[in-house]
C-alpha positions in Angstrom: -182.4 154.5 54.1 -181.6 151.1 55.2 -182.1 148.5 52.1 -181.9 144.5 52.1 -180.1 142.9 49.6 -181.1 139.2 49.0 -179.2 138.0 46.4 -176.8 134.2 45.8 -173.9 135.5 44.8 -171.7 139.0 45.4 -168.3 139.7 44.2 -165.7 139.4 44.9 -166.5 136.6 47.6 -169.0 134.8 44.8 -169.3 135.2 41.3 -170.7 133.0 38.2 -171.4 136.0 36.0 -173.1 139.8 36.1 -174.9 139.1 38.5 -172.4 138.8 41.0 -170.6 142.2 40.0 -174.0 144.1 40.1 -174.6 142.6 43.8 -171.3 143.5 44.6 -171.2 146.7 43.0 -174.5 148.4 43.8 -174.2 148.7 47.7 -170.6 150.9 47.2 -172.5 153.2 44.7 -175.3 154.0 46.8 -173.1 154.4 49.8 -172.2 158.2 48.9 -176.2 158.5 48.3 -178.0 158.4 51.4 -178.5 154.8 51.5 -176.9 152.0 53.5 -176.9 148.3 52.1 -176.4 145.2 53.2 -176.5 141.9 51.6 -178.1 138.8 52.5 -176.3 135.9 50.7 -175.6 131.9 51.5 -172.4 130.6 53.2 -170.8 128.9 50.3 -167.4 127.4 51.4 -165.4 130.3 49.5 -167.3 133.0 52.0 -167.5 131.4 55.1 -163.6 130.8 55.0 -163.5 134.9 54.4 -164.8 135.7 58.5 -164.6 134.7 61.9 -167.9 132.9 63.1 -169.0 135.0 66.2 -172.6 135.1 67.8 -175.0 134.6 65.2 -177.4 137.6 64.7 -180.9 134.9 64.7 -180.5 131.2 64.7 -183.1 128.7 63.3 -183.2 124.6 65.2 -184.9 123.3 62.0 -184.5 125.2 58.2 -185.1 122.6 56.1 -183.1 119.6 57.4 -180.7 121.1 59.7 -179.8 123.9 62.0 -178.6 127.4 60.6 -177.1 130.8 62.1 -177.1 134.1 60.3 -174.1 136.2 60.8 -173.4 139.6 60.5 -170.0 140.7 58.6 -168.3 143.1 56.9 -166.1 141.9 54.2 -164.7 143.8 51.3 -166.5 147.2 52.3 -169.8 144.9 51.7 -171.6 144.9 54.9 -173.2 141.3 54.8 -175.5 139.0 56.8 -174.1 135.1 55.9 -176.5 132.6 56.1 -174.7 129.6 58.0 -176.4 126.2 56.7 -173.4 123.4 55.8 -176.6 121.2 55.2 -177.8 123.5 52.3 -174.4 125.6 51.4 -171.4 123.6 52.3 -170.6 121.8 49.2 -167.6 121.6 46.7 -168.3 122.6 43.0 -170.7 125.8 42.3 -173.6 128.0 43.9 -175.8 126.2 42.0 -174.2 122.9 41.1 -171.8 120.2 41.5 -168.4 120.0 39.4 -169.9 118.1 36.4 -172.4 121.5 36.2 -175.2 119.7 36.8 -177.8 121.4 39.6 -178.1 120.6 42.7 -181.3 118.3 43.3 -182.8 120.4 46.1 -181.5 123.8 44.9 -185.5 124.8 45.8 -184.8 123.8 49.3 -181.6 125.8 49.4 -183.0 129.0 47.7 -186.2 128.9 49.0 -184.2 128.6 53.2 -182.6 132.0 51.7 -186.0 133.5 50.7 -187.7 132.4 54.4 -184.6 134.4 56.5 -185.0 137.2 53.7 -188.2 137.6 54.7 -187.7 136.9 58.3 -185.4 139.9 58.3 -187.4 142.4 56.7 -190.0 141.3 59.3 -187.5 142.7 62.1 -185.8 138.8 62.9 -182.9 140.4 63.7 -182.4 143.1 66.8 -181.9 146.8 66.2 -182.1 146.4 62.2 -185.3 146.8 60.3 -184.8 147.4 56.5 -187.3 150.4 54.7 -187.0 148.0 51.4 -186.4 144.7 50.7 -184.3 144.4 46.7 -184.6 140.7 45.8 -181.8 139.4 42.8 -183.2 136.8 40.5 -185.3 133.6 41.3 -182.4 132.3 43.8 -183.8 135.1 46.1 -187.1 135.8 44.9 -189.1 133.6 47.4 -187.9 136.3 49.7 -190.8 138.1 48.4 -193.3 135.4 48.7 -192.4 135.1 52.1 -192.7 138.8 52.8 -196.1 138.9 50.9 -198.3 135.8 53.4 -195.8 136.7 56.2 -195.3 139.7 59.1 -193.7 141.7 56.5 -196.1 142.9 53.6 -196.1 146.2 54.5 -192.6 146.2 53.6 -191.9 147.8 50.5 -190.3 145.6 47.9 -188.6 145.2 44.4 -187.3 142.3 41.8 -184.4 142.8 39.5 -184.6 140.3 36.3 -180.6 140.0 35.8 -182.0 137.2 32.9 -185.7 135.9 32.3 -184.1 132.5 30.8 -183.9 131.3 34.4 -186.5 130.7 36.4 -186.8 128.4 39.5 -189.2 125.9 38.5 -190.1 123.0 40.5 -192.9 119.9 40.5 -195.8 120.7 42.8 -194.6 118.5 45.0 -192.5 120.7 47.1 -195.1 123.7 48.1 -195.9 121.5 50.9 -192.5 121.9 52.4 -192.2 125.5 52.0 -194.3 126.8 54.7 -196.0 129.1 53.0 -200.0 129.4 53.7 -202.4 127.3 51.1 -203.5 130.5 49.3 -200.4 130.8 48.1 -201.0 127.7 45.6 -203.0 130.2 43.4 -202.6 131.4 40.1 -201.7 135.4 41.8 -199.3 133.4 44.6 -196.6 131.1 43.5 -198.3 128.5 41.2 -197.0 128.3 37.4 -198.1 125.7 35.1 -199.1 123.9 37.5 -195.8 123.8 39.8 -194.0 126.0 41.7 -191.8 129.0 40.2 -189.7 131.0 42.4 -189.0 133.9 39.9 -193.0 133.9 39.2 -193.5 134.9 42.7 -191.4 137.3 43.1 -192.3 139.1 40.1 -196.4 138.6 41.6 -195.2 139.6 45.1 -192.5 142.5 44.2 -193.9 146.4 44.7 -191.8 147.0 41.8 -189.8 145.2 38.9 -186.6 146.4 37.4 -184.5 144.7 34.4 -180.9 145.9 33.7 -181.7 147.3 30.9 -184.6 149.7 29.6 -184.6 148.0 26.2 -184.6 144.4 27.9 -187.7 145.7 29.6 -189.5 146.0 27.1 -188.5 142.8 25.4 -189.9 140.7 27.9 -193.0 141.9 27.4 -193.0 140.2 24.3 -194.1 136.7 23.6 -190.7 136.0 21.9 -188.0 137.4 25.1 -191.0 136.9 28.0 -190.2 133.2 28.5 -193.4 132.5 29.5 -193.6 135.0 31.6 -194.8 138.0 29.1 -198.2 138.3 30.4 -197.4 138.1 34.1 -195.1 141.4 32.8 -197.2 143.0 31.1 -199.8 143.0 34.6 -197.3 144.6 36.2 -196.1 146.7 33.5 -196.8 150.2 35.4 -194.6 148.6 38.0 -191.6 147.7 35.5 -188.2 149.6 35.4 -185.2 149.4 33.4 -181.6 150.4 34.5 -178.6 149.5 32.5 -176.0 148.2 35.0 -172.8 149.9 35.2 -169.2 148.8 36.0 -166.5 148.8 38.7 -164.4 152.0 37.3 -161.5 151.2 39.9 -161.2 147.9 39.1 -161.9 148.0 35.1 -159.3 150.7 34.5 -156.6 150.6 32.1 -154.5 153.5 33.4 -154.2 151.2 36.5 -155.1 147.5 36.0 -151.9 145.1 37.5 -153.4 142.7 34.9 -152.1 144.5 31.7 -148.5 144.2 30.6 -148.6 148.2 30.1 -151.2 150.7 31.3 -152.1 153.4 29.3 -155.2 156.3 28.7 -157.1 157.9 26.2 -154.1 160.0 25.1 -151.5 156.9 25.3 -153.4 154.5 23.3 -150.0 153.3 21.6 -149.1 151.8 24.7 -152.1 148.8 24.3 -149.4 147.6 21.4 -147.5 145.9 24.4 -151.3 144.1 25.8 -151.3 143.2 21.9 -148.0 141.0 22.0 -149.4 139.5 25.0 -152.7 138.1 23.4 -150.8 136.9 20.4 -148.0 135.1 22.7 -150.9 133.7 25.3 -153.3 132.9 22.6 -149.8 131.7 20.1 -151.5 133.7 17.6 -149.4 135.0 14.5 -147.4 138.7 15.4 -148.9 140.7 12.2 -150.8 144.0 11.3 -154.0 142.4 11.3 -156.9 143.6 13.9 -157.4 141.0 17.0 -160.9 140.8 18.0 -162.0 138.4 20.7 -164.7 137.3 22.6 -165.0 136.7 26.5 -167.9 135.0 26.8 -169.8 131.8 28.0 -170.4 129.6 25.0 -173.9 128.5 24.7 -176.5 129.7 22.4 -178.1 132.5 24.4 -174.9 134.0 23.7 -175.1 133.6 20.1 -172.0 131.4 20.4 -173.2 129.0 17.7 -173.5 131.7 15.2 -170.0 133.0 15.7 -168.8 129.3 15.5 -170.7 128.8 12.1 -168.4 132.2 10.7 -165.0 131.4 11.7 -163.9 130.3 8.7 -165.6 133.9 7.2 -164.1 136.3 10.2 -160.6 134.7 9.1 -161.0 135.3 5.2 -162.2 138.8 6.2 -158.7 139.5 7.8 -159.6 139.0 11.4 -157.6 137.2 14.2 -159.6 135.6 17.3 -158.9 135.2 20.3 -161.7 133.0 22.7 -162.1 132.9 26.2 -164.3 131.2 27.8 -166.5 127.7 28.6 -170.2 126.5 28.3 -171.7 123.7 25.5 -169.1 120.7 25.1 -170.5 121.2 21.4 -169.5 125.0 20.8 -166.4 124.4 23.1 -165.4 121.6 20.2 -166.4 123.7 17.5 -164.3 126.7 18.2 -161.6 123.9 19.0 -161.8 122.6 16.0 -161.7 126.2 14.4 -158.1 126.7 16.3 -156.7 123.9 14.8 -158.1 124.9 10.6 -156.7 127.9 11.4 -153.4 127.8 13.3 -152.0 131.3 14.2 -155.2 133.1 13.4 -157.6 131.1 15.6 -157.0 130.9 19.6 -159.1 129.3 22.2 -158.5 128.9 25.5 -161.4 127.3 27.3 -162.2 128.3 30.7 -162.5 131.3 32.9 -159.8 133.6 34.0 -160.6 136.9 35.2 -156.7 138.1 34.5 -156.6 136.9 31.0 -160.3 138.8 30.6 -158.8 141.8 31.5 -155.5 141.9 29.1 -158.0 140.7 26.4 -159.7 144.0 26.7 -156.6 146.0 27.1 -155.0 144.4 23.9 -157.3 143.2 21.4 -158.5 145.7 19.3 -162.3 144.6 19.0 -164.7 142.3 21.2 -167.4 140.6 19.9 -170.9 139.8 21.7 -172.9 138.3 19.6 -176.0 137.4 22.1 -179.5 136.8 21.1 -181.1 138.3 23.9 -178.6 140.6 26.8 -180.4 141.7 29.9 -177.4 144.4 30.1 -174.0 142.8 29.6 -171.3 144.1 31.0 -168.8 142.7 28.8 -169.5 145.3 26.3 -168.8 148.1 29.2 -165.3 147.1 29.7 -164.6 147.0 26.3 -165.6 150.6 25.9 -163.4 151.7 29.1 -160.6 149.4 28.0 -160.9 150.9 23.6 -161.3 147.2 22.7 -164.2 148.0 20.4 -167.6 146.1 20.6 -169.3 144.8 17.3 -172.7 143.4 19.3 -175.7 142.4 18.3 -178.8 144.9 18.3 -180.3 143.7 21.7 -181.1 144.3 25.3 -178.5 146.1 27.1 -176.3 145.9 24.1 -178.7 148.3 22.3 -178.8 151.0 25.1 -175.3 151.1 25.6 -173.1 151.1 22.1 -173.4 153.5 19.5 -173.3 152.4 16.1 -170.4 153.6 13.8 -172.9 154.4 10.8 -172.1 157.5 8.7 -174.0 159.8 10.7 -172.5 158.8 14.0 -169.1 158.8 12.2 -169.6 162.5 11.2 -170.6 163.3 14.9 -168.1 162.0 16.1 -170.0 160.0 18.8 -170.0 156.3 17.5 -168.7 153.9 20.1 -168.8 150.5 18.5 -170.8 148.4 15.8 -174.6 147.0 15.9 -175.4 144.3 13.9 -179.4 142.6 13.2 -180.6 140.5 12.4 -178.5 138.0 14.5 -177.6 135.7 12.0 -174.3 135.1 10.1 -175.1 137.2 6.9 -175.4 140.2 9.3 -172.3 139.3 11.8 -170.5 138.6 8.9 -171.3 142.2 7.3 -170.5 143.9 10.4 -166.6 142.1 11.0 -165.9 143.3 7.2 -167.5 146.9 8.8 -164.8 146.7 11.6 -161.9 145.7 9.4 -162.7 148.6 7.4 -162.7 151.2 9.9 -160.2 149.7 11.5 -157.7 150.2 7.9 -158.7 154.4 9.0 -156.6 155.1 11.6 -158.0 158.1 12.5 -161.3 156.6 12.2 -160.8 153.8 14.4 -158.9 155.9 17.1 -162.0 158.5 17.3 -164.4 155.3 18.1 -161.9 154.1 20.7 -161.4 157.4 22.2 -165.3 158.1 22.2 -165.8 155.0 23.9 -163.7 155.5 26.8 -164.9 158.7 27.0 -168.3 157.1 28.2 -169.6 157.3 31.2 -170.0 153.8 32.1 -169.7 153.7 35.9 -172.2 153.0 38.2 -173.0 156.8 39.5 -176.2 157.3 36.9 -177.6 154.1 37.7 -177.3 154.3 41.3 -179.1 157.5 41.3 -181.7 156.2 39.7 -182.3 152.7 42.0 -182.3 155.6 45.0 -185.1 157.3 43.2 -187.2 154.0 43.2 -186.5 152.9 46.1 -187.8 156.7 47.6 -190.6 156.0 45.8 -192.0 152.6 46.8 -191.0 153.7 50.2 -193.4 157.3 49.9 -196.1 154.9 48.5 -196.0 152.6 52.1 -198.7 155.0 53.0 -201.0 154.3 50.3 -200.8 150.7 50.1 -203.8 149.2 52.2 
């Protein structure tokens, strides 16, 4: 089965969070499945210095303000086709924005150029390949859809994946003009929303089918309070909507292997994290003690739940706790925690930024991570955490919710609890569920169990693979009954 992948950003050529891994991730796992991916994704700077520009594989004179070539290339195992646009893609600073973080201004222009040659391709663009399904990632590729949908390939079977609702490509009427799409499309059932254009509202109307990263997420956008807007739309297509929990990179996050940590170590060598320990404390200049280190590896804006964690500091210190921060978002929360570091010298440590090393020996020597989100499509940062033993204290959501077990007595007694749930997400309850952690982490035994249990998980991508192949044999069995 030959699937398209339209999606803006793949690891490890392009990453700016889960997305990226999942892109990256999902084409390997199906490999060993029957099914043969390749990914359809822009020519940012960082992945057109990664190949050797040969003859383009379909050329356009004019995509919206300047010549562009598609090339095939295989880079990282990924087999790719690179969309080759300097106009739209050849620009310092992010995917989606310049250095300051602010968006590009025509970011429609760009993403809706990827969603015309997505569609182009399923249609059969491009000699001797024709895709049986078309998998669109988030609104950056979900015109791909739209195009499919009033173009030569809507019998082409198609799906969405909702990597986070929050985001949705919305733009002023003004631009449907310029997309080339038929004037039916300006309908309530084509791309129109409220009265503009939205990218990930057309997808979602076009796709055959809808998948979240997490069953529990799919269900909460189906709810006036997680849909964004876009709850009834959902709930239309509800027959249509799917949730699989992501899974990780097991080669890469493994702690009996990963070059990151200052000493590797397994379920049975646990003892050996006490060297990943010293590490934190010396990188994050954090006091060498007996107390438990949690951290959080995170971006720091309020989806994340970032604020409520900055309004507990002082409380996660009184309870006992170390922290260690990693990460960058809101110059406000960025302050805050900041500010935190410096009221509590040796017990606070931020470092703001990203740093995918430092991420790594986080997990392989703190001793808990919290993710204190108010709404998680999946996460993956919790995932890592349970491969790694760095125990996750996360708030009853999403992903989170489908993928920790809650250390309450009668998981304790089972012996299957993985990690700590907290709700409501607010700082009596966060609160409540450190002084839970310091707790269990004062029982040796108990706290070792959890860790062991938690690596013990099976949190690769193998399951969730299986299940994308099942869909995709689906939608592709129902080609025949679609009219």
């Amino acid at each position: 089965m030959q699937v398209l992948s339209v999606t803006p950003e793949i690891f490890p050529l392009i990453k700016t969070g889960g997305l990226a891994d999942v892109a990256g991730a999902l084409p390997i796992a199906l490999a060993g499945k029957g099914v043969t991916m390749r990914s359809l994704v822009p020519g940012y700077p960082a992945v057109m210095a990664l190949f050797k520009k040969g003859k383009p594989v379909l050329q356009y004179a004019e995509l919206h303000g300047g010549k562009a070539n598609v090339h095939a290339a295989r880079i990282g195992g990924l087999d790719l086709f690179v969309v080759d646009a300097p106009h739209l893609f050849d620009r310092p600073g992010g995917p989606y924005g310049d250095a300051t973080g602010a968006d590009w201004h025509d970011n429609w222009r760009r993403f809706a150029a990827l969603g015309r040659i997505g569609g182009d391709i399923a249609a059969g663009a491009v000699r001797g390949y024709q895709p049986d399904i078309v998998h669109a990632h988030d609104w950056q590729a979900a015109m791909t859809l739209a195009y499919m949908r009033y173009g030569k390939a809507a019998g082409v079977p198609s799906m969405i994946t909702v990597h986070n609702l929050a985001f949705q490509g919305r733009f002023g009427t003004g631009i449907f003009g310029e997309l080339g799409l038929p004037a039916e499309a300006m309908t309530l059932d084509g791309v129109e929303y409220y009265g503009g254009v939205g990218f990930l509202k057309a997808g979602l109307q076009a796709a055959w089918a809808i998948t979240t990263v997490s069953p529990t997420y799919a269900q909460e956008i189906r709810t006036p309070e997680f849909g964004m807007g876009l709850d009834g739309l959902i709930n239309m297509r509800a027959a249509d909507l799917y949730g699989i929990a992501n899974g990780i990179d097991v080669d890469i996050w493994n702690p009996a292997t990963d070059r990151e940590l200052v000493a590797a170590y397994a379920t049975k060598t646990l003892k050996a994290r006490k060297a990943n320990k010293a590490a934190v404390e010396e990188r994050f200049s954090l006091d060498s003690d007996t107390s438990p280190i949690v951290c959080v590896v995170s971006r720091l804006t309020w989806q994340k739940g970032i604020d409520t964690l900055a309004a507990v500091v002082d409380g996660i210190v009184a309870a006992g706790v170390r922290l260690a921060i990693l990460g960058s978002g809101d110059a406000g929360l960025e302050g805050a925690l900041l500010a935190a570091a410096a009221r509590h010298r040796g017990r606070v440590g931020v470092v703001v930024g990203y740093d995918e090393g430092l991420s790594h020996l986080m997990q392989g020597g703190c001793d808990a991570i919290i993710i204190p989100s108010r709404f998680e499509p999946c996460g993956l940062t919790q995932l890592y955490g349970l491969r790694y033993g760095c125990v996750p204290l996360v708030a009853r959501t999403g992903g989170l919710a489908d993928t920790i077990i809650d250390a309450n007595d009668a998981a304790l007694s089972a012996g299957v609890a993985t990690g700590f749930q907290f709700a409501p997400n607010d700082v009596e309850a966060l609160l409540h569920a450190i002084r839970r952690v310091v707790d269990a982490y004062g029982n040796s035994s108990i706290w070792t169990t959890i860790q062991r249990q938690g690596m013990k998980a099976d949190v690769s991508w193998d399951r969730s693979a299986a299940k994308y192949v099942d869909l995709y044999r689906m939608l592709v069995s129902a080609k025949a009954d679609r009219p």
